[in-house]
Backbone bond lengths (Angstrom), bond angles and torsions (degrees), N, CA, C in turn:
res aa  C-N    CA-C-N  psi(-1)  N-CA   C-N-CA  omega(-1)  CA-C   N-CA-C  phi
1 X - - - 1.452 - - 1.522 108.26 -
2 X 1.347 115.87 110.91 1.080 120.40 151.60 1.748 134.09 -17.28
3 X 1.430 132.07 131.88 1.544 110.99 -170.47 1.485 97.11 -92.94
4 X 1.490 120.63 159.59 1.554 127.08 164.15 1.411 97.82 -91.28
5 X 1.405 100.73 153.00 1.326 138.71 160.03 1.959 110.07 -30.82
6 X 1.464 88.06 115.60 2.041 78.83 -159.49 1.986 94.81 -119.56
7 X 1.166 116.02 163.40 1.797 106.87 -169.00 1.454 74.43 -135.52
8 X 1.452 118.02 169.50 1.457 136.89 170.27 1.877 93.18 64.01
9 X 0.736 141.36 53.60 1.606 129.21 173.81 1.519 105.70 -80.73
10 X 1.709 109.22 160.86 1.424 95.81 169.25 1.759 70.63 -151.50
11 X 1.398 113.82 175.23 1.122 121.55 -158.25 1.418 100.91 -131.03
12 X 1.281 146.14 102.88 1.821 123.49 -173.56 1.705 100.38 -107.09
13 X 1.531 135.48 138.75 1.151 125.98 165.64 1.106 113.93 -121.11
14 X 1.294 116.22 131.41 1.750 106.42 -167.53 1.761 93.45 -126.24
15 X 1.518 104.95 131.92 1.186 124.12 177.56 1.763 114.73 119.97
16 X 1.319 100.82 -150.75 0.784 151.18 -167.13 1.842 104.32 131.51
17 X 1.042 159.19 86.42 1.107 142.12 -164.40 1.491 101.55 -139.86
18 X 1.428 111.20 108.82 1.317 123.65 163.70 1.933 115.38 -71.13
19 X 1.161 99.11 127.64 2.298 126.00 -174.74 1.143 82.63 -118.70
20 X 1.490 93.77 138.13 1.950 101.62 163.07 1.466 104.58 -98.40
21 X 1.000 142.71 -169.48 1.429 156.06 -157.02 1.490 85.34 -78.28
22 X 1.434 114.88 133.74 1.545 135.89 155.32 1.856 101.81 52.05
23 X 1.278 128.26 19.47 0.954 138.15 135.91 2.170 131.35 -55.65
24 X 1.230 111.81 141.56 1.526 91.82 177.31 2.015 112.65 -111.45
25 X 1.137 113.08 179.71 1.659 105.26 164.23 1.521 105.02 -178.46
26 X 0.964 108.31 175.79 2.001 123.86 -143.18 1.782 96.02 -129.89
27 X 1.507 92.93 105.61 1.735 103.38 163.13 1.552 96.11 -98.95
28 X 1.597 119.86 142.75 1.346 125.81 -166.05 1.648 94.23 -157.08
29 X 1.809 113.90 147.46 0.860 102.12 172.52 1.879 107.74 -179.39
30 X 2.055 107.91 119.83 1.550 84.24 -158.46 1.432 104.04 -98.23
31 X 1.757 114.34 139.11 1.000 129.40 -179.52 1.230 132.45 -43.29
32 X 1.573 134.24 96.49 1.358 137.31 173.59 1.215 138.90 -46.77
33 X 1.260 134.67 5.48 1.432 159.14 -126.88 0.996 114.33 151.25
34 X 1.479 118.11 -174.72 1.398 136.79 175.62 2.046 101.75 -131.87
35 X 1.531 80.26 121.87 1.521 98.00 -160.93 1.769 107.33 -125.83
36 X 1.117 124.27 160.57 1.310 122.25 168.34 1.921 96.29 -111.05
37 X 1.566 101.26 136.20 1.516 95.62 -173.96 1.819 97.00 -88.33
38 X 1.254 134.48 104.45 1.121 131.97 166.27 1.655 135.02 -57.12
39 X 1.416 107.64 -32.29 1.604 130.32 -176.10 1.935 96.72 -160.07
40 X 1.525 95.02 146.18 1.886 92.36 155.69 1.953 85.31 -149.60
41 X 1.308 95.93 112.77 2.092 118.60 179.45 1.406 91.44 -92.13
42 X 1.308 94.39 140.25 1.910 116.85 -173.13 1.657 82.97 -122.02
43 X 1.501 95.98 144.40 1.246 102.50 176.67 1.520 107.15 -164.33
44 X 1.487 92.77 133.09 2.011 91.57 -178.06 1.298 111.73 -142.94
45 X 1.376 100.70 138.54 1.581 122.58 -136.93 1.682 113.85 42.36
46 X 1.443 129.40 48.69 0.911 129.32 -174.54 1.685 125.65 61.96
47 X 1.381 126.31 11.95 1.368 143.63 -171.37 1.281 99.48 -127.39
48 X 1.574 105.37 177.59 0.994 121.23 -172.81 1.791 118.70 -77.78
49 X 0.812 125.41 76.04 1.744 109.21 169.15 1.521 139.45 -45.11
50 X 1.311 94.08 109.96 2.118 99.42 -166.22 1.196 106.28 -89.54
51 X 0.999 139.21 -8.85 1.453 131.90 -158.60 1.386 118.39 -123.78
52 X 1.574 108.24 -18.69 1.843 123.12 -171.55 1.386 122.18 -71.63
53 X 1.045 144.92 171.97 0.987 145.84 152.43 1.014 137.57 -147.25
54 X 1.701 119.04 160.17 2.153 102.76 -146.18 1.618 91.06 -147.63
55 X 0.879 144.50 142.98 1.631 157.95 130.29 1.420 100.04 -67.54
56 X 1.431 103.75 147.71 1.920 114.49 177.91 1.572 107.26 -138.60
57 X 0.979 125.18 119.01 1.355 103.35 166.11 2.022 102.92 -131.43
58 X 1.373 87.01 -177.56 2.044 104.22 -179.20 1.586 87.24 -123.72
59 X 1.246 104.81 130.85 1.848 117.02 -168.06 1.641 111.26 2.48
60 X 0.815 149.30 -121.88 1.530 140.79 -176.80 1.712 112.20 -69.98
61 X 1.129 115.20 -23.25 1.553 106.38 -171.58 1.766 114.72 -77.82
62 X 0.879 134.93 142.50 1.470 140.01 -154.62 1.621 91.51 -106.79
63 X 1.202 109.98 148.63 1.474 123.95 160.31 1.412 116.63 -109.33
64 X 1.394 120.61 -40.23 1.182 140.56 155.52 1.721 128.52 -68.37
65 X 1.262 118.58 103.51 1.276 100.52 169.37 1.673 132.74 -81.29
66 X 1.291 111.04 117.28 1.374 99.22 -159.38 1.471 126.08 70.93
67 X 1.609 136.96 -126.73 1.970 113.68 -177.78 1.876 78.57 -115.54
68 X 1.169 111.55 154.95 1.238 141.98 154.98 1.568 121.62 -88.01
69 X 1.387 141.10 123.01 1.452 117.12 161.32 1.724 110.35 -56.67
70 X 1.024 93.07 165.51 1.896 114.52 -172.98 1.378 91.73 -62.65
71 X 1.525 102.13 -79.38 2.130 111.75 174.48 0.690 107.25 -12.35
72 X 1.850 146.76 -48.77 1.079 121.16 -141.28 1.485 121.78 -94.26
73 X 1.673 103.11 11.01 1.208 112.29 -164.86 2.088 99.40 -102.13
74 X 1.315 98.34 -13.23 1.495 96.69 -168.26 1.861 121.21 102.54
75 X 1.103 119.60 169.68 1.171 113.82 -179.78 1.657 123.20 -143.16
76 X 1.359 99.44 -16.60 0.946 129.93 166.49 1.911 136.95 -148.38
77 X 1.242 130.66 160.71 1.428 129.19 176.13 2.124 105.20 -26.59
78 X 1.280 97.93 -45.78 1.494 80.36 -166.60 1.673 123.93 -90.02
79 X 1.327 110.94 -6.87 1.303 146.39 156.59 1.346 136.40 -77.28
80 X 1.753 103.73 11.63 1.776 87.47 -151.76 1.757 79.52 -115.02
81 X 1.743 85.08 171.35 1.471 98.15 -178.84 1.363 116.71 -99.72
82 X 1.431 139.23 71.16 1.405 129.67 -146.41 1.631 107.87 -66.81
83 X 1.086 110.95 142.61 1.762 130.91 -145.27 1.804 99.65 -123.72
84 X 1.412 125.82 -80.61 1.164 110.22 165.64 1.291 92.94 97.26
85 X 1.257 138.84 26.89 1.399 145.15 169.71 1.626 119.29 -84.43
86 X 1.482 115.59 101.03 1.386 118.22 170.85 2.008 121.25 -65.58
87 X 1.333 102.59 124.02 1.391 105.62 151.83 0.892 130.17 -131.92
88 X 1.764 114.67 -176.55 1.391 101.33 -176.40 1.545 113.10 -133.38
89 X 1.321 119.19 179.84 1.366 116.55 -162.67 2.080 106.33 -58.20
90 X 0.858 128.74 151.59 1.373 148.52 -179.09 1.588 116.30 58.89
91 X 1.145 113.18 -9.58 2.084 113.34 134.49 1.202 125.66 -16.60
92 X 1.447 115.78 109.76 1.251 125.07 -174.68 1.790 101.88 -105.47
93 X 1.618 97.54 127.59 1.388 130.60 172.66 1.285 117.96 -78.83
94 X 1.673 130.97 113.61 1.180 112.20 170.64 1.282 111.35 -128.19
95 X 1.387 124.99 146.75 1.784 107.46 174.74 1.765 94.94 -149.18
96 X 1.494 90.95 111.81 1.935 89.74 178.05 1.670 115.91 -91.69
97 X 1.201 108.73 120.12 1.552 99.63 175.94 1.463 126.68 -98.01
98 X 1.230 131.82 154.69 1.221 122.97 -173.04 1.076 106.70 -135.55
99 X 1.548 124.28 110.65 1.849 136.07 -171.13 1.212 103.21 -63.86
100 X 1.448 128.76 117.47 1.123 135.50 165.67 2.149 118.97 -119.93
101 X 1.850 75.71 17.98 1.689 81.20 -172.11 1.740 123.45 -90.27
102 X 1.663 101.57 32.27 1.397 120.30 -174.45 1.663 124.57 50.80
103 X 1.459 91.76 32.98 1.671 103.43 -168.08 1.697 117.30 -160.88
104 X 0.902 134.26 116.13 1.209 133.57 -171.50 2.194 101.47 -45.67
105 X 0.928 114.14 129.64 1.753 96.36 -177.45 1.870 92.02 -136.01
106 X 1.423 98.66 156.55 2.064 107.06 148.99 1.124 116.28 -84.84
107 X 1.250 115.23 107.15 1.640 130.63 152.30 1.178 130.39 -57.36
108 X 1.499 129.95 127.64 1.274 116.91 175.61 1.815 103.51 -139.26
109 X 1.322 108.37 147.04 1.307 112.42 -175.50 1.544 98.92 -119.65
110 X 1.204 117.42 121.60 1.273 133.18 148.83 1.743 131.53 -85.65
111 X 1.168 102.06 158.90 1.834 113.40 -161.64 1.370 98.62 -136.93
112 X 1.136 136.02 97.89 1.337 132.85 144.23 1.561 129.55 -80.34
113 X 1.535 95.86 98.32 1.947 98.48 170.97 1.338 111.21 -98.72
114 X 1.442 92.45 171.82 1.352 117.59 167.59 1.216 101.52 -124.69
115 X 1.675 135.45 128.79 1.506 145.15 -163.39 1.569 94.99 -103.43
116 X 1.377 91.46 137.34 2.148 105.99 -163.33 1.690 65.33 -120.10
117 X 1.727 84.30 151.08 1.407 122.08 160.51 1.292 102.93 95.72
């Protein structure tokens, strides 16, 4: 799905974090505001990751049931899965990924908001 046209954006990137092959690790991060999460693009070595898989949640509530592939979140505007998830300021973000791309890679998780209020 294509993304719509978004005003107030802020962009958060968390990582750079090198996983070795079939290893897992924890992007985390508490919300400064109150934001609507529009997209969050997984990306390793800056590409697309086919094989990984990530759980996400907003403090206890899950977005993911059980692991998600990475892909399925998008990687970019024309790829992404628009989500539309409100939070609020001191919400803790978690999304664990687990390299399954037969190669040690850098992960990076991106957050695209839109800032309410």
């Amino acid at each position: 799905m294509t993304s719509k046209e978004l005003t107030n954006v802020y962009i958060k990137l968390l990582g750079p974090k090198t996983i070795a092959d079939g290893a897992m690790d924890d992007f985390t991060w508490e919300f400064d505001g109150d934001y609507i999460i529009r997209h969050i693009f997984i990306k390793a070595d800056g590409a697309q990751p086919v094989k990984s898989t990530v759980t996400i949640g907003i403090d206890e509530n899950m977005i993911t049931k059980a692991e998600a592939l990475c892909n399925t979140f998008g990687t970019n505007a024309n790829n992404a899965l628009l989500l539309n998830i409100p939070v609020r300021r001191s919400q803790h973000f978690k999304a664990s990924i687990k390299n399954l791309e037969g190669a040690q890679k850098d992960f990076t998780v991106e957050l695209v908001l839109e800032k309410q209020g």
